[in-house]
GUZALUM-939378 format. One line per field, with one value per residue (C-alpha): residue in three letters; x, y, z. Coordinates in steps of 0.25 Angstrom, whole numbers. Layout:
N
code	[Ala, ...]
xx	[X, ...]
yy	[Y, ...]
zz	[Z, ...]
This chain:
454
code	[Unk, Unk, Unk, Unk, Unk, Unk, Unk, Unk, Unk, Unk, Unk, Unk, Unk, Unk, Unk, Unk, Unk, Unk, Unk, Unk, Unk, Unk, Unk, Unk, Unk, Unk, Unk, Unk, Unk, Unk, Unk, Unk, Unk, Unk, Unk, Unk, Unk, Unk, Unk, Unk, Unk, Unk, Unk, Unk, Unk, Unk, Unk, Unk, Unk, Unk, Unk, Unk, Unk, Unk, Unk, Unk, Unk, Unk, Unk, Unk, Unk, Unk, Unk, Unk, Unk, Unk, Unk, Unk, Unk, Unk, Unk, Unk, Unk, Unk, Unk, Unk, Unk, Unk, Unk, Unk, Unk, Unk, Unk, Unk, Unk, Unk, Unk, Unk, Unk, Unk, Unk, Unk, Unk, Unk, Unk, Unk, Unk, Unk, Unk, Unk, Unk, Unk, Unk, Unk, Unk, Unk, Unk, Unk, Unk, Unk, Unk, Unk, Unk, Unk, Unk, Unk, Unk, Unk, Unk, Unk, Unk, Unk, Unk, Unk, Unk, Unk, Unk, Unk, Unk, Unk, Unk, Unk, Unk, Unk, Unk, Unk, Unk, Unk, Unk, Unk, Unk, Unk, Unk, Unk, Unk, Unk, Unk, Unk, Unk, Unk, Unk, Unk, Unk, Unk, Unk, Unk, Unk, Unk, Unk, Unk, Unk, Unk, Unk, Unk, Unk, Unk, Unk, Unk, Unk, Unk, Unk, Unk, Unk, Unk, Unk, Unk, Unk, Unk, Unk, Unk, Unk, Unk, Unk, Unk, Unk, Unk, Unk, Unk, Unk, Unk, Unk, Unk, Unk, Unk, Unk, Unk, Unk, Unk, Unk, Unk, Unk, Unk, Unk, Unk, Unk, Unk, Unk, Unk, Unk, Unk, Unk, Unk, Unk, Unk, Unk, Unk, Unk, Unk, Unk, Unk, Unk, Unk, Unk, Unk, Unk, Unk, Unk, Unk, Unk, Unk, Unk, Unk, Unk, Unk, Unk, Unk, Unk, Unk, Unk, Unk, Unk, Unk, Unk, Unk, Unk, Unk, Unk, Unk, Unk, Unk, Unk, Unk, Unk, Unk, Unk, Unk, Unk, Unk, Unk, Unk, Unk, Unk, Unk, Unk, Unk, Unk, Unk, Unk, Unk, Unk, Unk, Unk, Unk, Unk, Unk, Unk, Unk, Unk, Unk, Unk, Unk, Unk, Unk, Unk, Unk, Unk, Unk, Unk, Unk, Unk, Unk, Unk, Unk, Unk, Unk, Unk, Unk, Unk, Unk, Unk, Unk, Unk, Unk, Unk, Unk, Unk, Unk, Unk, Unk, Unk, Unk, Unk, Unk, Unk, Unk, Unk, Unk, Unk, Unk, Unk, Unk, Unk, Unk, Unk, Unk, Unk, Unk, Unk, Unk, Unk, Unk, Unk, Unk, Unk, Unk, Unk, Unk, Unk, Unk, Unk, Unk, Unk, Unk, Unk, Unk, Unk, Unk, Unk, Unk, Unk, Unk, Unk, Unk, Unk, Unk, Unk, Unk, Unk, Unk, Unk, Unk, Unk, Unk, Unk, Unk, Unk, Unk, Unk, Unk, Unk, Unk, Unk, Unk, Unk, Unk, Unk, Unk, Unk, Unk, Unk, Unk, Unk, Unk, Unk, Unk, Unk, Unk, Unk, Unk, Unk, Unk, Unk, Unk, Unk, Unk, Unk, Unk, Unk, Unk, Unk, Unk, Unk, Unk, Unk, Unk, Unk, Unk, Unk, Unk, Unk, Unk, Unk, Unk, Unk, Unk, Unk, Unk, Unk, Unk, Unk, Unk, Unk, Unk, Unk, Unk, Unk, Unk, Unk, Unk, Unk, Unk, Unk, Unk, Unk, Unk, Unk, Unk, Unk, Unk, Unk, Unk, Unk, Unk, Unk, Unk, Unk, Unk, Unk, Unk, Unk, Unk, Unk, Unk, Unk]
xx	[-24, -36, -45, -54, -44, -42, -39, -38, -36, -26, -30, -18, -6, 11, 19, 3, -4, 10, 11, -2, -2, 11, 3, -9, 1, 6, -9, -11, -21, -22, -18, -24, -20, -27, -20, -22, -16, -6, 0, -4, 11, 12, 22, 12, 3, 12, 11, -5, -11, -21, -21, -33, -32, -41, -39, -33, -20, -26, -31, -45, -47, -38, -34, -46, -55, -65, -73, -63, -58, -71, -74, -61, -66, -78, -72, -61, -66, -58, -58, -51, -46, -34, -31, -19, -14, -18, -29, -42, -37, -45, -56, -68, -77, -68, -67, -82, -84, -74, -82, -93, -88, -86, -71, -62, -56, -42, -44, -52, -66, -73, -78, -64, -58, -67, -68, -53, -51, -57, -46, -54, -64, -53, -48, -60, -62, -48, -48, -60, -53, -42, -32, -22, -24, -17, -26, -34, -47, -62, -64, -65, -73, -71, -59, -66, -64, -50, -46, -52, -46, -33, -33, -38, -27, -17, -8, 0, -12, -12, -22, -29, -41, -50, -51, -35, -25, -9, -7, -13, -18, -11, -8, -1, -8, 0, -7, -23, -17, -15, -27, -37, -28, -25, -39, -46, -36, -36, -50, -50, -41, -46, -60, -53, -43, -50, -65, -68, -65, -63, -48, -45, -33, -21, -13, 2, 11, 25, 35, 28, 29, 19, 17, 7, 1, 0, -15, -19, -33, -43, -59, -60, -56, -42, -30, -14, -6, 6, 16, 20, 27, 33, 28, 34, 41, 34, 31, 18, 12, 15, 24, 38, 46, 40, 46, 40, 40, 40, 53, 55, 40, 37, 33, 21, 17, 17, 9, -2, -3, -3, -12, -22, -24, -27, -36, -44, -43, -47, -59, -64, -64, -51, -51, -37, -24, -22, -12, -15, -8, -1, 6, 18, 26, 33, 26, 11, 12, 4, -8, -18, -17, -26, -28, -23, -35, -25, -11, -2, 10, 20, 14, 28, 36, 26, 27, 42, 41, 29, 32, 18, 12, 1, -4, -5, -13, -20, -26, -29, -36, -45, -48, -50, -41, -39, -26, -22, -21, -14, -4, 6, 2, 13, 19, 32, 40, 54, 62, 62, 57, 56, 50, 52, 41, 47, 40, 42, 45, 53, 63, 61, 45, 40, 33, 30, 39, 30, 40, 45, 54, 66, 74, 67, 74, 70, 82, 82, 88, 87, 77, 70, 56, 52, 38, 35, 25, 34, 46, 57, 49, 35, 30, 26, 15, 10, -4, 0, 8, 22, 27, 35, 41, 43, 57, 54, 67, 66, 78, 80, 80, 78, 90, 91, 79, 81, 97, 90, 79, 88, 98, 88, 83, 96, 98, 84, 85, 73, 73, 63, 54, 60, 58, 58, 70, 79, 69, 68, 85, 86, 76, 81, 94, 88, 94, 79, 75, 88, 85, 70, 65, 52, 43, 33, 41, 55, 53, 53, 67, 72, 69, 75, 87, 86, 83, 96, 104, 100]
yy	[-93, -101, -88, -82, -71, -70, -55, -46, -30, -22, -9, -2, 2, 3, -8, -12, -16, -23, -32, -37, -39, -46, -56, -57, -64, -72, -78, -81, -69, -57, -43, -33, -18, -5, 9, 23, 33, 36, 21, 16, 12, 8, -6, -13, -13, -21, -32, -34, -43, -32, -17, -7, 10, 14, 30, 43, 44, 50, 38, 42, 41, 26, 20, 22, 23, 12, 11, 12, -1, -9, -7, -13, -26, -27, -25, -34, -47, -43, -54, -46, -33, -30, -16, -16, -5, 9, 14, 7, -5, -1, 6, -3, 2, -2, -17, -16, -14, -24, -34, -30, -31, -47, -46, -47, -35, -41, -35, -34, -33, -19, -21, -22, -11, -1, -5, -4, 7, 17, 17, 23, 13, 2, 6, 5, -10, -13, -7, -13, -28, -26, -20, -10, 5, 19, 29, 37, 43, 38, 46, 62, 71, 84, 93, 92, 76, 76, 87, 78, 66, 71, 74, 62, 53, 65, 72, 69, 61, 55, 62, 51, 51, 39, 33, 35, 26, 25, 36, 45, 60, 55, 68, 69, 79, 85, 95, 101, 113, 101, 94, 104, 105, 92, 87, 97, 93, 78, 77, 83, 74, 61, 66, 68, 55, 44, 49, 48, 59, 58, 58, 50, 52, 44, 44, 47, 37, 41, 35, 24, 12, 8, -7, -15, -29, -38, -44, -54, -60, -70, -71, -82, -76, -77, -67, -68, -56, -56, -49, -35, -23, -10, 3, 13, 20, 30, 44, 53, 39, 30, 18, 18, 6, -6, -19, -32, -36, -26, -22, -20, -24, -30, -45, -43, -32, -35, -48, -42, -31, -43, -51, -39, -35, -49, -51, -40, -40, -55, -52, -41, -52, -45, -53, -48, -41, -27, -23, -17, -5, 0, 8, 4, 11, 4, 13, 11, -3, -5, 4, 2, 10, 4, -8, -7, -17, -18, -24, -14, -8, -15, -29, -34, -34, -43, -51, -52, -57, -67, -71, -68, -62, -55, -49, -62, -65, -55, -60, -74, -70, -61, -74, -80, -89, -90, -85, -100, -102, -89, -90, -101, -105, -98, -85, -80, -67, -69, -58, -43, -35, -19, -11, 1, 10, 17, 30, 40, 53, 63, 55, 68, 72, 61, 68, 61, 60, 55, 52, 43, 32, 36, 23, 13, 2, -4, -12, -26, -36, -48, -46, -37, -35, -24, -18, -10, -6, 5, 3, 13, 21, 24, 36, 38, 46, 58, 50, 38, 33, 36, 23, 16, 2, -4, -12, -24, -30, -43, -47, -58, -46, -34, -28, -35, -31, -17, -17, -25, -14, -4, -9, -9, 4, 10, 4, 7, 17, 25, 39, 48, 50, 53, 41, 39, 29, 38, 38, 22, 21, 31, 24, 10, 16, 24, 19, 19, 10, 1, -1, -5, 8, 12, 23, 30, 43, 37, 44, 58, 56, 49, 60, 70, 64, 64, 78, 81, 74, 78]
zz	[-43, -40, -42, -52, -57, -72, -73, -65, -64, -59, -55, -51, -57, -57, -48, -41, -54, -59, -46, -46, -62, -57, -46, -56, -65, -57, -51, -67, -68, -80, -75, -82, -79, -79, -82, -81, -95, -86, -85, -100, -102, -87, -84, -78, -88, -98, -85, -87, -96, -100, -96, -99, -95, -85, -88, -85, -75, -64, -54, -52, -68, -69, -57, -49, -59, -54, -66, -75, -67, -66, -81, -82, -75, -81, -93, -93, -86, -74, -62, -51, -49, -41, -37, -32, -21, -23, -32, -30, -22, -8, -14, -11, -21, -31, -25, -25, -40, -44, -37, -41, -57, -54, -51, -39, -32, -28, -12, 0, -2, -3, 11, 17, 7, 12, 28, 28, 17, 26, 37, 49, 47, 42, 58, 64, 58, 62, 77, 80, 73, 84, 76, 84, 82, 83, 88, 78, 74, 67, 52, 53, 47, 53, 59, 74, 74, 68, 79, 89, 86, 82, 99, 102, 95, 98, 89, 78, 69, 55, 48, 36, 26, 30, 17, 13, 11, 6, 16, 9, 16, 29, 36, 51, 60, 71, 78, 77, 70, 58, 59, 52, 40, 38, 41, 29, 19, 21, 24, 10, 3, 10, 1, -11, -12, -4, -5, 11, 18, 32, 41, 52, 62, 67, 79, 71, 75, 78, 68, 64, 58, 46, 46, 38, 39, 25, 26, 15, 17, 8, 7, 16, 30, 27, 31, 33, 39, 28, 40, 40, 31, 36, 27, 36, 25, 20, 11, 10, 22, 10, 10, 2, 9, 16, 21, 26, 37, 46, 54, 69, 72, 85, 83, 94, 87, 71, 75, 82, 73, 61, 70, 72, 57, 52, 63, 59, 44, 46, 57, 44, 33, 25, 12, 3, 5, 14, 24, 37, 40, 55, 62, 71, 80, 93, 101, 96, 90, 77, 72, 63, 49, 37, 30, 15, 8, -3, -9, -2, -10, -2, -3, -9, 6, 10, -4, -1, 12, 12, -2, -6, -18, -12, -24, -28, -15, -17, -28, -24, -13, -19, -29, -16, -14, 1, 10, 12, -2, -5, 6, 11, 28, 35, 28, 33, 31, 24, 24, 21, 10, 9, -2, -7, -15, -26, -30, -41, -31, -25, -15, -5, -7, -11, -22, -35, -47, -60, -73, -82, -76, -84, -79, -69, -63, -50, -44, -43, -36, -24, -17, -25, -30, -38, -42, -51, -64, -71, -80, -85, -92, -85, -81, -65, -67, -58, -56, -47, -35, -39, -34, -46, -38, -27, -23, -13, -7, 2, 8, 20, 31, 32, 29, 16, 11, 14, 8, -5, -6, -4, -15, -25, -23, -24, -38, -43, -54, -58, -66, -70, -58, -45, -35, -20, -21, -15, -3, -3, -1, 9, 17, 13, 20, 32, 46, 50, 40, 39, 54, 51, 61, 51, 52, 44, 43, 41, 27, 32, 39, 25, 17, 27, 26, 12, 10, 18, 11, -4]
């Protein structure tokens, strides 16, 4: 790596902190680790060169405990800090005081973090760049504008805190006799867990698809649209399988969309990795979502398929290097890959399921890519996300990747906690799925049918 990175700090946890340690390795770097009580004998830490506690379990006191974390840099003769998905990673105050400590905060600047963090104004940016839109609504304070706006757009809307993110307080809204509950209690929560209050509306889209863009760009002007990934799989608005590249996606269409997103992310100077998020449906074409100004969870289907390590990117760009050092001329897409989001919960409710993995074993074979940072033996912990691994399967097609996924899962043996990986194999083997037809609420009818047949 031709960058000034001697050390730096993860500030994350579980399978994220042990995939960057992984890259940082590789680039010739020392990770060093951070921890709460509650992960002291955590897996991912035995991967670090140096490992230091942060504080109690809950994430306020440990993982986003800022200056627990900026006393670690200044402590430590930290050059960069990565932050890894979740947690602090789009928080642009945090970006700020890294930088101003003298280190390097491994994503966009706080400027672009904050522009596009805010998702009304992240819209209004990206509208006004060219980028196609579903109808929707500016920030609301009151009950009055909601009401007004929800007939303006037309019922059903999607109901969202400004400032959220990971589908978090998302709330469909079918009728005016809805909308005054469900304003006053997620105006509430949008207060308490992002620290904006304010709600915005969305058209809700009939069955649709959730398709992202991978956007990787330097601090030289420099950006590259890494193709598609379908994400349409989902529990509680957040993602369990997802597969690059996208399937039965008009040509027209996925290049235009791809065109417009890079234009605009370009035209506002985006300098590091983040994802631009849509909605599809045959009907309506693509719509604007957010832009994630982080790694995304599912990075690896793009990995698989590209054959690039964007952690590792990543990183080299925020040393800054430039795009066409990082990355080969001409890119191309090889094959299928599909991953699976293995959570300690109920199958059926999606619930959490903290305990001690009793046996863990996630299933190898060709094709396969694991990733995780537990071992037989750890406890899942009440405190966190639940999610415990992730299988990526490539395979040449498709359909090979999704037999090779579907395979591993099935031989994957964990005890202990309950998991989702009964959820994973019936969706694997879903008619639907098989045949590539995706949508956002596939998951509902999946569970139905596994209700019925418990």
């Amino acid at each position: 790596m031709s960058g000034p990175f001697r050390r730096i700090l993860v500030a994350n946890r579980g399978a994220a902190a042990s995939r960057i340690i992984r890259a940082i390795r590789a680039l010739g770097a020392s990770p060093v680790a951070v921890y709460s009580e509650a992960d002291a004998d955590a897996f991912y830490l035995e991967q670090a060169d140096e490992a230091y506690p942060l504080g109690p379990a809950p994430v306020r006191s440990s993982y986003l405990n800022q200056d627990a974390l900026i006393d670690l840099v200044k402590a430590r003769d930290i050059d960069a800090v990565h932050p890894g998905y979740g947690f602090l990673s789009e928080n642009a105050e945090f970006a700020r005081r890294v930088i101003e400590t003298g280190a390097v905060f491994i994503g966009p600047s706080p400027r672009h973090i904050a522009d596009l963090g805010y998702k009304t104004t992240a819209r209004d940016r990206m509208k006004a760049l060219g980028v196609s839109m579903g109808p929707s609504s500016e920030v609301l304070r009151t009950y009055e504008e909601a009401l007004t706006e929800a007939k303006r757009i037309g019922y059903p809307v999607l109901m969202k805190p400004a400032g959220g993110g990971g589908g978090s307080g998302i709330t469909a809204v079918h009728s005016a006799e809805e909308l005054r509950a469900a304003f006053d209690r997620l105006n509430a929560k949008a207060g308490q867990n992002f620290g904006l209050a304010g709600l915005y509306l969305e058209k809700l889209i009939v069955r649709p698809r959730h398709v992202e863009f991978q956007m990787l760009a330097d601090r030289h002007g420099g950006i590259r649209c890494l193709f598609d990934r379908d994400c349409s799989i989902q529990r509680r608005h957040q993602k369990v399988i997802e597969e690059a590249p996208a399937p039965k996606l008009p040509l027209e269409a996925r290049s235009r969309m791809a065109d417009e997103v890079t234009s605009a992310l370009g035209r506002m100077g985006y300098d590091s990795i983040g994802t631009v998020e849509t909605l599809y449906s045959l009907e309506d074409g693509f719509g604007f979502l957010e832009v994630n100004t982080r790694l995304q969870v599912e990075h690896a289907v793009t990995e698989e398929i590209t054959g690039i390590d964007l952690v590792q990117s990543q990183i080299r760009l925020a040393a800054g290097e430039t795009l066409d050092a990082v990355l080969p001329e001409r890119i191309e897409a090889k094959g299928w890959a599909v991953e699976a989001r293995i959570y300690a919960e109920d199958p059926l409710t999606f619930r959490p399921s903290p305990g001690r993995l009793e046996t863990f074993r996630l299933a190898a074979g060709e094709g396969i890519r694991i990733e995780t940072g537990y071992r037989e033996g750890d406890t899942v912990t009440p405190y966190y996300d639940p999610m415990i691994g992730k299988l990526v399967a490539w395979g040449p097609d498709r359909e090979a990747a999704r037999r090779r996924l579907l395979q591993s899962v099935r031989e994957t043996v964990i005890s202990g906690p309950k998991t989702n990986l009964d959820f994973i194999a019936a969706t694997l083997d879903h008619p639907e799925f098989v045949a590539g037809n995706l949508r956002t609420d596939l998951a509902g009818d999946i569970v139905a049918t596994m209700r019925s047949a418990a």
